[in-house]
C-alpha positions in Angstrom: 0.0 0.0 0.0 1.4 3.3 -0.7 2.5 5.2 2.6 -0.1 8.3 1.8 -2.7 5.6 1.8 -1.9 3.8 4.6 -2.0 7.1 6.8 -5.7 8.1 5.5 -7.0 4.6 6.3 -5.1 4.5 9.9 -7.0 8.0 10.2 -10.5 6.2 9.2 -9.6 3.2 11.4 -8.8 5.2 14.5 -12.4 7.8 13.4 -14.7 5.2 12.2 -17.7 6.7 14.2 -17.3 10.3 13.6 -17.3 9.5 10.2 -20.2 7.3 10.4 -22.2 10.3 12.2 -20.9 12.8 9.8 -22.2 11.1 6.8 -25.0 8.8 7.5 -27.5 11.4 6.6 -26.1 12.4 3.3 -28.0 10.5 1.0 -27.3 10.9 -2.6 -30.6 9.9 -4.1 -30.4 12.0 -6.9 -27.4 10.2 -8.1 -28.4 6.8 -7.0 -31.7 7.5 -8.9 -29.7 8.8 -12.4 -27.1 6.0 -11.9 -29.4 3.4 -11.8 -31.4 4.3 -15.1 -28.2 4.0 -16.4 -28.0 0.6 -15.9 -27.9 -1.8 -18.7 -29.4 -4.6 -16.7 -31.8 -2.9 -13.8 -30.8 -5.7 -11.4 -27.2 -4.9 -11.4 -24.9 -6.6 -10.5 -23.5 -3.4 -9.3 -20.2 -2.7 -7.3 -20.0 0.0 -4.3 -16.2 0.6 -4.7 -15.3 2.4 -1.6 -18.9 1.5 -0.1 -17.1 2.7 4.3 -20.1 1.4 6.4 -22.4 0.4 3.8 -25.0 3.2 3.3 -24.8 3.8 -0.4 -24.9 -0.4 -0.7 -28.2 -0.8 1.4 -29.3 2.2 -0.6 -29.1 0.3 -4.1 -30.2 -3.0 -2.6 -32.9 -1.1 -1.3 -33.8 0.1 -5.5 -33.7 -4.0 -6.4 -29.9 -3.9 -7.7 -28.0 -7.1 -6.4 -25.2 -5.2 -5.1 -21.1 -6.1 -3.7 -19.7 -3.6 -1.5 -15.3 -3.7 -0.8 -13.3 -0.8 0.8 -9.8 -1.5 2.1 -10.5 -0.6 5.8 -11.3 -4.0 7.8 -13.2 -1.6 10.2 -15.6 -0.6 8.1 -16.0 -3.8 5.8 -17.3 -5.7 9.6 -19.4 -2.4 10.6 -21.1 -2.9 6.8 -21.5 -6.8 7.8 -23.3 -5.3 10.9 -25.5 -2.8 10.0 -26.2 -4.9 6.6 -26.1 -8.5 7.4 -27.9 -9.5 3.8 -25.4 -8.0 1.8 -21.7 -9.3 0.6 -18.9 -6.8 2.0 -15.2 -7.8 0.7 -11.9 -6.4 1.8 -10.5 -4.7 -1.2 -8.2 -1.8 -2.8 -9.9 -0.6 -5.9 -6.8 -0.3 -7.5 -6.7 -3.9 -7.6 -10.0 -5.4 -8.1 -10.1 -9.1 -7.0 -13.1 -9.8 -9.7 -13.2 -11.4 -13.4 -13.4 -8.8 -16.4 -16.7 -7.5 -17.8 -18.9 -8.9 -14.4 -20.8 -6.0 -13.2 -23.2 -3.5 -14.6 -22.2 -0.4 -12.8 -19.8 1.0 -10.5 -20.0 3.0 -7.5 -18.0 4.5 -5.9 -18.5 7.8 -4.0 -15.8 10.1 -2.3 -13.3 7.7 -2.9 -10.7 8.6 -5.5 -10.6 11.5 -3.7 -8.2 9.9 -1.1 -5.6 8.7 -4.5 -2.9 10.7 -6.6 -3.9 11.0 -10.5 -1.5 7.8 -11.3 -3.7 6.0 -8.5 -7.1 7.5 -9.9 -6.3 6.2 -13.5 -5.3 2.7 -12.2 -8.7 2.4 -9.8 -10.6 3.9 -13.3 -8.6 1.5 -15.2 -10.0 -1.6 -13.0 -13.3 0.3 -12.9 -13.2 0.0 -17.2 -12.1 -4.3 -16.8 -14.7 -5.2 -14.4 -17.8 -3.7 -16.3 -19.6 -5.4 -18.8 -20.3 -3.2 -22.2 -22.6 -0.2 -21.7 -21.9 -0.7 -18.2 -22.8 2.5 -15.6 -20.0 4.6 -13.8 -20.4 7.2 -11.2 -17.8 8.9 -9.2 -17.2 11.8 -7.3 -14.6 14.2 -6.1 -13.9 17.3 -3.9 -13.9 20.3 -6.4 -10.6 22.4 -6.6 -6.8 22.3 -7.1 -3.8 20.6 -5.6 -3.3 17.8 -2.6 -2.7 17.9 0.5 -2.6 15.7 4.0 -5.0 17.5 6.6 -7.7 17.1 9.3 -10.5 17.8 8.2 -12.4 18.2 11.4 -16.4 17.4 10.0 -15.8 13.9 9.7 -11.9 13.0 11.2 -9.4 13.5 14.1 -6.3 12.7 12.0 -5.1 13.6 8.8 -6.3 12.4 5.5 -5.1 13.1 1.8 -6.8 14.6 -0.5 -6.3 15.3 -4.0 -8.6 18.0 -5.1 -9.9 18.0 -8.9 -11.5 20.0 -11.6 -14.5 19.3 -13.7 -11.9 19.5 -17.2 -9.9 17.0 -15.4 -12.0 14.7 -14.0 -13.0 14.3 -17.8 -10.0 13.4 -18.6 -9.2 11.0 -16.2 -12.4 9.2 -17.4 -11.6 9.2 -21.2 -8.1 8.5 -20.8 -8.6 5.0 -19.6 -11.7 3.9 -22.1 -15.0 5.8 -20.4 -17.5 7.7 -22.9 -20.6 9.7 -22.6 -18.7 11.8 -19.7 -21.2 14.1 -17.2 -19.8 15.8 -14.9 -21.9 18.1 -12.5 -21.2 20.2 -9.5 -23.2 19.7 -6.0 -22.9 22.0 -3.3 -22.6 20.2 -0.4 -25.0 22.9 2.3 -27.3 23.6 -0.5 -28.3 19.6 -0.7 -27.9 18.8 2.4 -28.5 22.0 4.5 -27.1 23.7 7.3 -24.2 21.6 9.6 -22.7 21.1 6.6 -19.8 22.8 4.3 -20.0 24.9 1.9 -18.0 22.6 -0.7 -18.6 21.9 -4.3 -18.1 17.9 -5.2 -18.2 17.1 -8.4 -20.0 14.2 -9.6 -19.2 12.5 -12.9 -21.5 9.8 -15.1 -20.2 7.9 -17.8 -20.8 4.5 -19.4 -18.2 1.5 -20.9 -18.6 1.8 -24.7 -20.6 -1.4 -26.2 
């Protein structure tokens, strides 16, 4: 693992239920909702790449999609066993994706790149592009600006985290240089969809499909 990783998951292992109360009432219906009509095959099977205690996994089991959920924290893969006992949680880096090409129908995986350098990005996006079927659904989201850095970010985490920050052109990029097409990529305010507790931070969320 590389070392910048391994300090942002020692930082989720050591806050794994301030960022459980942070986030658990952040629901991204809208994007489940758009993600899901993307679907070639409305049953999934769909991947939660990233999925932390499970919330966005119960959320597409709950629309009908048979759904897998893996992040590389052991913490959070038993707290998603817990709190979601009917659905399969794996231990997994997304940059190495321990399923057969071409086996799912869409990929999920929200505020999770955000946490990998661009070479990093492109190899997770990379496994992303193997693992779906053709026409298969991606969505994927990222803090909006410029630059990386290691910090505390105190809404959600006690120790330091890395982020690498991105813009809408790039994200783009990212997407098409590994094989993705039909690229969207929107901006979300974080307070105005969520209200007030929250930050006033723009994430960008980006759609795109494997080409048949």
């Amino acid at each position: 693992m590389f070392d910048y990783l391994s300090r942002t998951l020692a930082a989720y292992e050591h806050g794994l239920t301030k960022y459980e109360t942070a986030t658990r009432g952040m629901i991204p219906d809208r994007e489940l909702d758009e993600f899901t009509a993307m679907l070639p095959r409305p049953a999934g099977p769909v991947l939660d790449a990233g999925c932390a205690f499970g919330r966005d996994t119960a959320l597409l089991a709950e629309r009908g999609v048979a759904v897998t959920g893996v992040d590389l924290s052991d913490s959070f893969v038993a707290r998603a066993r817990e709190l979601h006992p009917g659905i399969a949680f794996r231990r997994m880096d997304v940059c190495a994706l321990d399923f057969p090409d071409g086996g799912f129908a869409g990929v999920w995986s929200q505020a999770t790149l955000l946490h990998l350098k661009d070479e990093h990005v492109r190899r997770a996006l990379t496994e992303f592009h193997r693992v779906l079927q053709p026409g298969g659904a991606l969505f994927v989201s990222f803090k909006e600006g410029e630059g990386e850095e290691e910090i505390v970010e105190a809404f959600s985490a006690d120790a330091a985290r890395f982020f690498r920050y991105q813009t809408a052109d790039r994200v783009a990029r990212l997407l098409t240089d590994v094989g993705f097409a039909g690229c969207d990529v929107r901006t979300v305010n974080e307070r105005e969809r969520y209200g007030a507790g929250h930050r006033d931070l723009d994430w960008l969320t980006a759609y795109a499909h494997k080409a048949r």
